[in-house]
LUMNU-23385 format. One record per atom (N, C-alpha, C, CB): residue in three letters; x, y, z; residue number from 1; atom name. Coordinates in steps of 0.001 Angstrom, whole numbers, plus 500000, padded with zeros to 6 digits. Each point is the difference from the previous one (the first is absolute). Glycine has a CB too. Layout:
BEGIN
@r = ALA, px = X, py = Y, pz = Z, k = NUM, a = CA .
...
// end
This chain:
BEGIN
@r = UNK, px = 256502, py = 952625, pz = 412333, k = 1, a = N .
@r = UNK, px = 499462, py = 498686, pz = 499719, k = 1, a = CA .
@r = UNK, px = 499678, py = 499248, pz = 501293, k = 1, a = C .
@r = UNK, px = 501303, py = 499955, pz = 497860, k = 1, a = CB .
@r = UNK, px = 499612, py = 500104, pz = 503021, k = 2, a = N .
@r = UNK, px = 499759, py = 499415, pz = 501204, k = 2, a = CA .
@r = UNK, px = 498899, py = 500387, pz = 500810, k = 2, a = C .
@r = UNK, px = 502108, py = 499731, pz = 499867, k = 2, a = CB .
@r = UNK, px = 497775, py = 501791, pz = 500226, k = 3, a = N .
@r = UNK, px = 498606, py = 500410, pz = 500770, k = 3, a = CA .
@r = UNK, px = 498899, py = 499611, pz = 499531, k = 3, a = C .
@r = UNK, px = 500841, py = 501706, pz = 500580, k = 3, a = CB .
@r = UNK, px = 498499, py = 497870, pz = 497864, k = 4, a = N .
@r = UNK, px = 499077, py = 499456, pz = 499744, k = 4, a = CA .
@r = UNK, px = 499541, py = 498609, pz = 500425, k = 4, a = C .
@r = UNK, px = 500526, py = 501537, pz = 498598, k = 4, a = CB .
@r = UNK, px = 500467, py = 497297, pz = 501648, k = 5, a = N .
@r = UNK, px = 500368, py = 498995, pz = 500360, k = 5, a = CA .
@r = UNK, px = 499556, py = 499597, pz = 501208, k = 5, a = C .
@r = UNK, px = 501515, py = 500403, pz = 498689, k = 5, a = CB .
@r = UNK, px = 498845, py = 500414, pz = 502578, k = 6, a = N .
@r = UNK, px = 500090, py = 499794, pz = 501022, k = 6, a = CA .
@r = UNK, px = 498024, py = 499647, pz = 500543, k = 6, a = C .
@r = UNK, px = 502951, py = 501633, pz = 500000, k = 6, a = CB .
@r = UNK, px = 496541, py = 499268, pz = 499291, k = 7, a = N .
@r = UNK, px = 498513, py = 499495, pz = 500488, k = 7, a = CA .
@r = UNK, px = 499513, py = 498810, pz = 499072, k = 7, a = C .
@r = UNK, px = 499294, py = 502489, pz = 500818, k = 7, a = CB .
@r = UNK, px = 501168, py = 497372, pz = 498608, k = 8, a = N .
@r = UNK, px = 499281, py = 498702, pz = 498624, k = 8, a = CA .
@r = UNK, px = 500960, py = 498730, pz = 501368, k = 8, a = C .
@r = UNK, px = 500165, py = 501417, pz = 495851, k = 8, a = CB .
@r = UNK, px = 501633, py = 498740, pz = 504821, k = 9, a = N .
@r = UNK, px = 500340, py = 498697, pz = 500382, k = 9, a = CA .
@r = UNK, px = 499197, py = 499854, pz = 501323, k = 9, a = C .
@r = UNK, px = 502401, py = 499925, pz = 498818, k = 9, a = CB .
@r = UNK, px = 497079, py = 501728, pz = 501859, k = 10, a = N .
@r = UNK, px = 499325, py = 499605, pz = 501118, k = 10, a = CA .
@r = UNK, px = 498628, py = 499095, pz = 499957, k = 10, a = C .
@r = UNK, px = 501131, py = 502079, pz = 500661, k = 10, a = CB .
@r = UNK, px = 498050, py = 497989, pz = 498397, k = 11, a = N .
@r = UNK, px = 499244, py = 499397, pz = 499805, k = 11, a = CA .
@r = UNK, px = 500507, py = 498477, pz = 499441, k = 11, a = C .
@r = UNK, px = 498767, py = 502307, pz = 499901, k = 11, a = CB .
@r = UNK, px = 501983, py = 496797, pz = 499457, k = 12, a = N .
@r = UNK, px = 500343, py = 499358, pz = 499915, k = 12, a = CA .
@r = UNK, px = 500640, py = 499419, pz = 501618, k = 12, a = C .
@r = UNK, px = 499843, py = 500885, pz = 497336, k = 12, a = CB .
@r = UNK, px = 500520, py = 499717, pz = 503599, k = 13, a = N .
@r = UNK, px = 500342, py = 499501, pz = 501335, k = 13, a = CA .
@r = UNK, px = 498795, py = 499869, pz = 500973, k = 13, a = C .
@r = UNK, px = 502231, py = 501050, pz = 499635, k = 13, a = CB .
@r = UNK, px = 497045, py = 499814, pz = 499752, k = 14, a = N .
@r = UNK, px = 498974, py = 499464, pz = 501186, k = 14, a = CA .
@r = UNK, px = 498781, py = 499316, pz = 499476, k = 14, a = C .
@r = UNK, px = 500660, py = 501905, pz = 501454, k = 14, a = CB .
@r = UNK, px = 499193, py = 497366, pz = 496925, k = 15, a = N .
@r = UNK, px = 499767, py = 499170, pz = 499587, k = 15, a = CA .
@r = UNK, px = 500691, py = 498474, pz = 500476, k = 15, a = C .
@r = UNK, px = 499399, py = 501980, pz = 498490, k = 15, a = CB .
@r = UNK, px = 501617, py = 498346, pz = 501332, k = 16, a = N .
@r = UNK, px = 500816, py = 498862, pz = 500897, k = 16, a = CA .
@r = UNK, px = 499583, py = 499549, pz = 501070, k = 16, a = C .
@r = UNK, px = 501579, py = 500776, pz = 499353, k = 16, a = CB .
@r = UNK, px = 498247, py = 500067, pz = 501975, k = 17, a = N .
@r = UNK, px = 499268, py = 499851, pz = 501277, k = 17, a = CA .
@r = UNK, px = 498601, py = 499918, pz = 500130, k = 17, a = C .
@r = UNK, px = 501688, py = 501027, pz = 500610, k = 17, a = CB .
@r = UNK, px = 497408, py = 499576, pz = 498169, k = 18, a = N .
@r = UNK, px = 498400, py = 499573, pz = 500463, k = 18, a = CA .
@r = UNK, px = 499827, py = 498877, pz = 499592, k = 18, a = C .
@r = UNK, px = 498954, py = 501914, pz = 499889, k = 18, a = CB .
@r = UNK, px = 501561, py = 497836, pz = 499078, k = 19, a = N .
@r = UNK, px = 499616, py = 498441, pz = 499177, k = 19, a = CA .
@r = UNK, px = 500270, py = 498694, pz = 500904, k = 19, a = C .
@r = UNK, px = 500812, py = 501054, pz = 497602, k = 19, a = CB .
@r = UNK, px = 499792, py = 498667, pz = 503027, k = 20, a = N .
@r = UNK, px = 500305, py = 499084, pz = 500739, k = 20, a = CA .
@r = UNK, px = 498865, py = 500060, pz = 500661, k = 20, a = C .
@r = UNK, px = 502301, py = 499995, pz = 499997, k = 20, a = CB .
@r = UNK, px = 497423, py = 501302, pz = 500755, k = 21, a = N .
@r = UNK, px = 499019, py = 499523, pz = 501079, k = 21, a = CA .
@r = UNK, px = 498993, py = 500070, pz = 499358, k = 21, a = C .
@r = UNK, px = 500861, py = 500621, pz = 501921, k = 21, a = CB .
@r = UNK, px = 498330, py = 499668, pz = 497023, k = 22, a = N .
@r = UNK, px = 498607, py = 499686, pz = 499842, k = 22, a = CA .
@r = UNK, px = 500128, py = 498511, pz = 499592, k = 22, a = C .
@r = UNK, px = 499074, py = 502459, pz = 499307, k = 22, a = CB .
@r = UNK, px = 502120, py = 497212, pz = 499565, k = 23, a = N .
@r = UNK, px = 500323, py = 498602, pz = 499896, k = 23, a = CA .
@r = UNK, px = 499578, py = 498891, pz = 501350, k = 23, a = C .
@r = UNK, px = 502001, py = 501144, pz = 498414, k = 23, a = CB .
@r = UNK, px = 498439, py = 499800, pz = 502748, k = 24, a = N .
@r = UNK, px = 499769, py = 499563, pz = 501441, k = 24, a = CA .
@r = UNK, px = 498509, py = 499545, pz = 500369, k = 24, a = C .
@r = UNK, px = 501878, py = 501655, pz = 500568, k = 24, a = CB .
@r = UNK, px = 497302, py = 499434, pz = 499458, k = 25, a = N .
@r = UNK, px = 498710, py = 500388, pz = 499764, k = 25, a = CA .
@r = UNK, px = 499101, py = 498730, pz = 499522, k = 25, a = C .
@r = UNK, px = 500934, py = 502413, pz = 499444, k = 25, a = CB .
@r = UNK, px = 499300, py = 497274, pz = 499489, k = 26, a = N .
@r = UNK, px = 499430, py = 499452, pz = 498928, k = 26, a = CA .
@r = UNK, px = 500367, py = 498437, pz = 500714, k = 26, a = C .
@r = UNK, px = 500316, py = 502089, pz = 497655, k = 26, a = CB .
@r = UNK, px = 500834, py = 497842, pz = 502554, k = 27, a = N .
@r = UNK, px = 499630, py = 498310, pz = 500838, k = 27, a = CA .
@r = UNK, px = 499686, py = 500138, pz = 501021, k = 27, a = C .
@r = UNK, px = 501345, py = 498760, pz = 499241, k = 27, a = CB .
@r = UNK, px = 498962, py = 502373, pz = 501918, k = 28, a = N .
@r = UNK, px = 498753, py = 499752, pz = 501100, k = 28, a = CA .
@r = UNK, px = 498530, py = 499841, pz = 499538, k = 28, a = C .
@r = UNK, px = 501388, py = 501382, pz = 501435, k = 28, a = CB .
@r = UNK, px = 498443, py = 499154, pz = 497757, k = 29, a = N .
@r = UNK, px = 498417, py = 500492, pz = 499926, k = 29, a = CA .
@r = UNK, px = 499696, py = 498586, pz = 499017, k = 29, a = C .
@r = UNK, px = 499912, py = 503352, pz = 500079, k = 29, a = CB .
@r = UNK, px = 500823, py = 496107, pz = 499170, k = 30, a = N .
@r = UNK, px = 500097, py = 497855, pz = 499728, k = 30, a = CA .
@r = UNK, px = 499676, py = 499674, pz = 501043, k = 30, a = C .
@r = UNK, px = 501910, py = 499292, pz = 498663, k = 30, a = CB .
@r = UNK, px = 499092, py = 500940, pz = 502106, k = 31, a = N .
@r = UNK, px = 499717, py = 499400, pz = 501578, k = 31, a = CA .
@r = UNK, px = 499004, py = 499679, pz = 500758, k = 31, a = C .
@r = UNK, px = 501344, py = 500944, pz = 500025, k = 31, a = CB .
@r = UNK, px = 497724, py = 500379, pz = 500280, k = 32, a = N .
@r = UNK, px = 499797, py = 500198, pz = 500557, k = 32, a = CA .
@r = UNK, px = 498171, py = 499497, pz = 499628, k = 32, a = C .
@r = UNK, px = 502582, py = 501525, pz = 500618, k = 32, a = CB .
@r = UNK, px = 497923, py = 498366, pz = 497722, k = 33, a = N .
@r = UNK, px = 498047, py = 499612, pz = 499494, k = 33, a = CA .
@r = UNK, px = 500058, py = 498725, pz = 500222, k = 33, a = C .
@r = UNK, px = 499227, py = 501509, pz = 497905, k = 33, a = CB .
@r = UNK, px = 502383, py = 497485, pz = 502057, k = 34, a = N .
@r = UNK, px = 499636, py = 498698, pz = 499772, k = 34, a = CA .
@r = UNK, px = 499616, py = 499686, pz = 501767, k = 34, a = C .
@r = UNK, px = 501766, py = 499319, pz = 497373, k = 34, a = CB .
@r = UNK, px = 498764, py = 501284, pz = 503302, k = 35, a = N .
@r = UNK, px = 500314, py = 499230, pz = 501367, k = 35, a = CA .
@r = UNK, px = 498935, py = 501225, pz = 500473, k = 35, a = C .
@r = UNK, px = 503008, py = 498611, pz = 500301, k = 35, a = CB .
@r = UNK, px = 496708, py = 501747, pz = 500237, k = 36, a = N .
@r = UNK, px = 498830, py = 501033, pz = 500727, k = 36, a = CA .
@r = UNK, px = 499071, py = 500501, pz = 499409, k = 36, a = C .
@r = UNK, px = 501336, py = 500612, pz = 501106, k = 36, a = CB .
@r = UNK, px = 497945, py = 499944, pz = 497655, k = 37, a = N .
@r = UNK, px = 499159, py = 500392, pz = 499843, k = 37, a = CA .
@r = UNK, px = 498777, py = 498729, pz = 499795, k = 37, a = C .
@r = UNK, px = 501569, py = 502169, pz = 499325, k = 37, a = CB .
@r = UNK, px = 497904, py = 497621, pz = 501266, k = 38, a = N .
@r = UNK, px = 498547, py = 498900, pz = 499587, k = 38, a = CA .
@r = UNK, px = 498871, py = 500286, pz = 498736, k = 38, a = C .
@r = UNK, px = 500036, py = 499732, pz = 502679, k = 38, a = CB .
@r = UNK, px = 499500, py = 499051, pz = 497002, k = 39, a = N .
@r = UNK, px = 499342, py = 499704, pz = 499154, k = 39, a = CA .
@r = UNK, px = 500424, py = 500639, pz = 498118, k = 39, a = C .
@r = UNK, px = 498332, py = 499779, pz = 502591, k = 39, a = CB .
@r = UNK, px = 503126, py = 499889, pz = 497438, k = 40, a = N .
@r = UNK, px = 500109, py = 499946, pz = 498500, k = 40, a = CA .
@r = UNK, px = 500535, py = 498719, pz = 499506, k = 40, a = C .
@r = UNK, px = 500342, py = 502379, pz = 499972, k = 40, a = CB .
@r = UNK, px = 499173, py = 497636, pz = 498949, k = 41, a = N .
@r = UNK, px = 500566, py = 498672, pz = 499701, k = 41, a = CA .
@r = UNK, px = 501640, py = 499906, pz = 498852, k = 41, a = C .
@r = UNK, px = 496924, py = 499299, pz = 500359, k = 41, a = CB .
@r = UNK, px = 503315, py = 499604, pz = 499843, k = 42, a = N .
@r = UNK, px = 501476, py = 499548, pz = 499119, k = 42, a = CA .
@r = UNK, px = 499629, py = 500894, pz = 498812, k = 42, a = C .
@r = UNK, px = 500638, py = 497153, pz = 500659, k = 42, a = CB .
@r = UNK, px = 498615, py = 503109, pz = 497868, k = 43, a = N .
@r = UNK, px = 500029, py = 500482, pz = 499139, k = 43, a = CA .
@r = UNK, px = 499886, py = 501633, pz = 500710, k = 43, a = C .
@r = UNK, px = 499174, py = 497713, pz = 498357, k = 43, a = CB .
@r = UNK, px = 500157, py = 502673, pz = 502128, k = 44, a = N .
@r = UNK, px = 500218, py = 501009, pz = 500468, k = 44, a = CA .
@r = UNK, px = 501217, py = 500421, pz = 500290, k = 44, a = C .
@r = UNK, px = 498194, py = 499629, pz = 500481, k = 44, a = CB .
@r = UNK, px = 502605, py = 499909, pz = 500068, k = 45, a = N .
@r = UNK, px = 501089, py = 500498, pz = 500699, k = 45, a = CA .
@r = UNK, px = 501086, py = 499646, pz = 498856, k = 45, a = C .
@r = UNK, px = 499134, py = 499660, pz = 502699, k = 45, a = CB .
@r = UNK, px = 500762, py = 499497, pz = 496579, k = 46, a = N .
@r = UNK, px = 501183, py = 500096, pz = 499014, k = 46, a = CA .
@r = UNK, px = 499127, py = 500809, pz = 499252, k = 46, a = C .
@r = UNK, px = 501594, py = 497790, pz = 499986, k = 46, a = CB .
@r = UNK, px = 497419, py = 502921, pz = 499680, k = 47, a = N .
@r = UNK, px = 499875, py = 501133, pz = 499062, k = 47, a = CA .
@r = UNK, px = 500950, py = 501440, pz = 500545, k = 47, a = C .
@r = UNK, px = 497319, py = 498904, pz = 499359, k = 47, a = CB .
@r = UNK, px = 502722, py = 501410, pz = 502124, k = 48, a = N .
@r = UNK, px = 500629, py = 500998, pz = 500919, k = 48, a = CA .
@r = UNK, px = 501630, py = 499448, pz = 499867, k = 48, a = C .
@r = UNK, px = 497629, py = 500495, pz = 501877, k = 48, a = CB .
@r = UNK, px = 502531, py = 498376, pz = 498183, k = 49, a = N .
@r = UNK, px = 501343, py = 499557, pz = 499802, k = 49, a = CA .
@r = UNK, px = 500559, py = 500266, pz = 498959, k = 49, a = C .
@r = UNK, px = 499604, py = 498589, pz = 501138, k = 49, a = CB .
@r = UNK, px = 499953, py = 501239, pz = 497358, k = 50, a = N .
@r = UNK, px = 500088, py = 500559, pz = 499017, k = 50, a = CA .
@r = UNK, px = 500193, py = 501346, pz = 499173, k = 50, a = C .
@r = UNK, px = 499252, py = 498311, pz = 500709, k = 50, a = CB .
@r = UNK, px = 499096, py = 502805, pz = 500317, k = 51, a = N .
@r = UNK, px = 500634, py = 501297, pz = 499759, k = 51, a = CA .
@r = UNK, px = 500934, py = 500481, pz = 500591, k = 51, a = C .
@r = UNK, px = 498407, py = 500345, pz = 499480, k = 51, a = CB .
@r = UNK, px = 502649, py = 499307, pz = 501968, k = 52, a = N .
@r = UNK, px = 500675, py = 500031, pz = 500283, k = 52, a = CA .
@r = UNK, px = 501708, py = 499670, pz = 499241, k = 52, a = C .
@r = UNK, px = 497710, py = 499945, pz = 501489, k = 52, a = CB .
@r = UNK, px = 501981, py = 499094, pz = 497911, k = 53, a = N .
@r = UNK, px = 501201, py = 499390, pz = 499359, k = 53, a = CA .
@r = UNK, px = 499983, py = 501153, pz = 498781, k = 53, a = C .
@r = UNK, px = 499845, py = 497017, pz = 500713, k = 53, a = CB .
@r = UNK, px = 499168, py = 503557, pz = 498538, k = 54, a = N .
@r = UNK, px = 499989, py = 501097, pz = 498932, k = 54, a = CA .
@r = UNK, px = 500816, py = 501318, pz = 500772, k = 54, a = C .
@r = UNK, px = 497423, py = 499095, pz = 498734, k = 54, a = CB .
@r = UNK, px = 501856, py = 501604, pz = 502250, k = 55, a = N .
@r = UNK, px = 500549, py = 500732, pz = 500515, k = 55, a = CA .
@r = UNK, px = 501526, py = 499708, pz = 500197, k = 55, a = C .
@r = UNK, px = 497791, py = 500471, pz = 500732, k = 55, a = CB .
@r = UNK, px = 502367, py = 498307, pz = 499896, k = 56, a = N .
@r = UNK, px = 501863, py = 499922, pz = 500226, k = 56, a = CA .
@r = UNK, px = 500418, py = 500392, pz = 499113, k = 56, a = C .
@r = UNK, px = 500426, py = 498333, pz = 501049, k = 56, a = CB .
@r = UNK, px = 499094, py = 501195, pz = 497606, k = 57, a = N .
@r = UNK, px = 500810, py = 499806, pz = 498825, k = 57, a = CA .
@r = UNK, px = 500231, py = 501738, pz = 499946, k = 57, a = C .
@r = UNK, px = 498907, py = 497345, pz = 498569, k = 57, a = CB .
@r = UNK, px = 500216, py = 503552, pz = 501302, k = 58, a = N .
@r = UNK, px = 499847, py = 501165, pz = 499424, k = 58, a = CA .
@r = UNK, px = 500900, py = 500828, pz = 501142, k = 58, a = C .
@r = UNK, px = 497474, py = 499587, pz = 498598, k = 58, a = CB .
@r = UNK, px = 502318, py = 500065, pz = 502999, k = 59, a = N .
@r = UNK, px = 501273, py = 500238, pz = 500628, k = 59, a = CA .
@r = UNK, px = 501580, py = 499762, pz = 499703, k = 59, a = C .
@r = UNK, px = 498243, py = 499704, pz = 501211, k = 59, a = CB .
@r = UNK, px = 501673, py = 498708, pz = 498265, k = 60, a = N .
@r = UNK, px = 501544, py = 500104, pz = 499574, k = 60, a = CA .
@r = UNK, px = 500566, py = 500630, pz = 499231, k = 60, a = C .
@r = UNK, px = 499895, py = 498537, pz = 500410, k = 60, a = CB .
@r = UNK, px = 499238, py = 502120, pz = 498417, k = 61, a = N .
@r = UNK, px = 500644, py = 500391, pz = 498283, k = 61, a = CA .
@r = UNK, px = 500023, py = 501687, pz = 500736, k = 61, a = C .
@r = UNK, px = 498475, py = 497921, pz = 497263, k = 61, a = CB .
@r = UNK, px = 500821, py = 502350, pz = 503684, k = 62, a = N .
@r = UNK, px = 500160, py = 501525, pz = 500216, k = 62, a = CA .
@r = UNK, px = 501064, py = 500726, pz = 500703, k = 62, a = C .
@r = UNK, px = 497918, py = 499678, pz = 499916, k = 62, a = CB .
@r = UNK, px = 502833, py = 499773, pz = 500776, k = 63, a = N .
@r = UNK, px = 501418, py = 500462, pz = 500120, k = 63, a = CA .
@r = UNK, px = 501121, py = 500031, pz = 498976, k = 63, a = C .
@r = UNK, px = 499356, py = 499289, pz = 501921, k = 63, a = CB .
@r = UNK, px = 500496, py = 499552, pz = 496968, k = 64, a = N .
@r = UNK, px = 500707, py = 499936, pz = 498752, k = 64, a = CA .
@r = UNK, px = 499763, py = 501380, pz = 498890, k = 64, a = C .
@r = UNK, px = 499723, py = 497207, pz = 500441, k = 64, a = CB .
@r = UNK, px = 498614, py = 502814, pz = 499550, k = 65, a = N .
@r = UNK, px = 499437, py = 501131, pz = 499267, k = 65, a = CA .
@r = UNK, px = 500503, py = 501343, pz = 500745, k = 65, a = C .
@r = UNK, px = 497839, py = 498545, pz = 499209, k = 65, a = CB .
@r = UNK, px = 502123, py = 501482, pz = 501657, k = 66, a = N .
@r = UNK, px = 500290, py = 501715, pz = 500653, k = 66, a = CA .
@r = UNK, px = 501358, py = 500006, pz = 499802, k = 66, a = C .
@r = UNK, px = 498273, py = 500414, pz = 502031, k = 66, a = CB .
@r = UNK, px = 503314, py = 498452, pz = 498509, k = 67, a = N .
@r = UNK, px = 500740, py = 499812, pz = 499255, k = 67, a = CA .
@r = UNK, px = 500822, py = 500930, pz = 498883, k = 67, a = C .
@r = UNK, px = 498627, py = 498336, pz = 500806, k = 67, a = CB .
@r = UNK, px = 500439, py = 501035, pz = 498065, k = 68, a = N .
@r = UNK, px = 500170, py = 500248, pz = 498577, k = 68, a = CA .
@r = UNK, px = 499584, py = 501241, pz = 499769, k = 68, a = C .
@r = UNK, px = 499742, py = 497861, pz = 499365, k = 68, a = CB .
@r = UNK, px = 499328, py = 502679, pz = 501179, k = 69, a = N .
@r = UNK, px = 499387, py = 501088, pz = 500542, k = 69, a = CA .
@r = UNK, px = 500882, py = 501179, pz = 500269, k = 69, a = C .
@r = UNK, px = 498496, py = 498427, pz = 500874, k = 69, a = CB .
@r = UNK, px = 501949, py = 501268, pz = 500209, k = 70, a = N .
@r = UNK, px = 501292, py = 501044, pz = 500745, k = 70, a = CA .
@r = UNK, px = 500994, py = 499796, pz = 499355, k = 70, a = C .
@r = UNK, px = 499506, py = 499991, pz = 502176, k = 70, a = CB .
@r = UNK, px = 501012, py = 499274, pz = 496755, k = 71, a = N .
@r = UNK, px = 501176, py = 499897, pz = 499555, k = 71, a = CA .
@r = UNK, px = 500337, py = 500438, pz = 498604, k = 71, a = C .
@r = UNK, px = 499952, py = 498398, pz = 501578, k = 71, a = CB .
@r = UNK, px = 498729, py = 502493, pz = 497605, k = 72, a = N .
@r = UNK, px = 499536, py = 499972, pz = 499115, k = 72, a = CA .
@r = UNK, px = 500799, py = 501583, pz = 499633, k = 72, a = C .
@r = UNK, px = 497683, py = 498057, pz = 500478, k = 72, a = CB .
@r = UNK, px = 502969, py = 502139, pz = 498606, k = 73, a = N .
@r = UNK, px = 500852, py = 501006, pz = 499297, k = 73, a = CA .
@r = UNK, px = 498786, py = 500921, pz = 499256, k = 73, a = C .
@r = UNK, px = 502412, py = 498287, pz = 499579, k = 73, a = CB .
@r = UNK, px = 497813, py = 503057, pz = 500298, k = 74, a = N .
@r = UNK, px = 499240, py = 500734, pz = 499212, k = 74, a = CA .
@r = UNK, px = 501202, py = 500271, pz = 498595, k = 74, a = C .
@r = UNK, px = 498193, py = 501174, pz = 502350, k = 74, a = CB .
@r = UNK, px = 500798, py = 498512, pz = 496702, k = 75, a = N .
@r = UNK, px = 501232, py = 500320, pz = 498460, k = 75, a = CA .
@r = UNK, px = 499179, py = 500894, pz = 499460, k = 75, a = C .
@r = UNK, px = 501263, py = 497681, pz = 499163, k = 75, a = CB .
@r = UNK, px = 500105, py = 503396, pz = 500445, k = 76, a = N .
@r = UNK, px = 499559, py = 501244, pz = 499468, k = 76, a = CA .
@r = UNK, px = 499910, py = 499953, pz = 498663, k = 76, a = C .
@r = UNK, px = 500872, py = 501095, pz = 501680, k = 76, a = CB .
// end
């Protein structure tokens, strides 16, 4: 039981570690449209602000999902 496990929790650990940083990603790259890139405007940039905030969301629930995932029993 355990040897099946071990690759479903590795992936759950290094879900752990990418998510943060694209989480990371995603407000530099906020950052980086509001304060340095030229000629967009306010609706513009809260449209990028927005698909950003979707993505977080779908970042946060995916360490929970893999999770449930790796923790998941086979019944015979």
């Amino acid at each position: 039981m355990v040897g099946g496990c071990v690759g479903k929790l590795r992936a759950y650990g290094a879900s752990l570690i990418i998510t943060p940083i694209f989480m990371g990603g995603i407000t530099l790259l906020n950052y980086y449209l509001y304060n340095v890139a030229g000629g967009l405007t306010l609706p513009e940039i809260a449209t990028y602000v927005n698909m950003g905030s979707i993505i977080g969301l779908v970042l946060t629930v995916l360490p929970m999902g893999l999770l449930r995932w790796a923790l998941e029993t086979e019944e015979n």
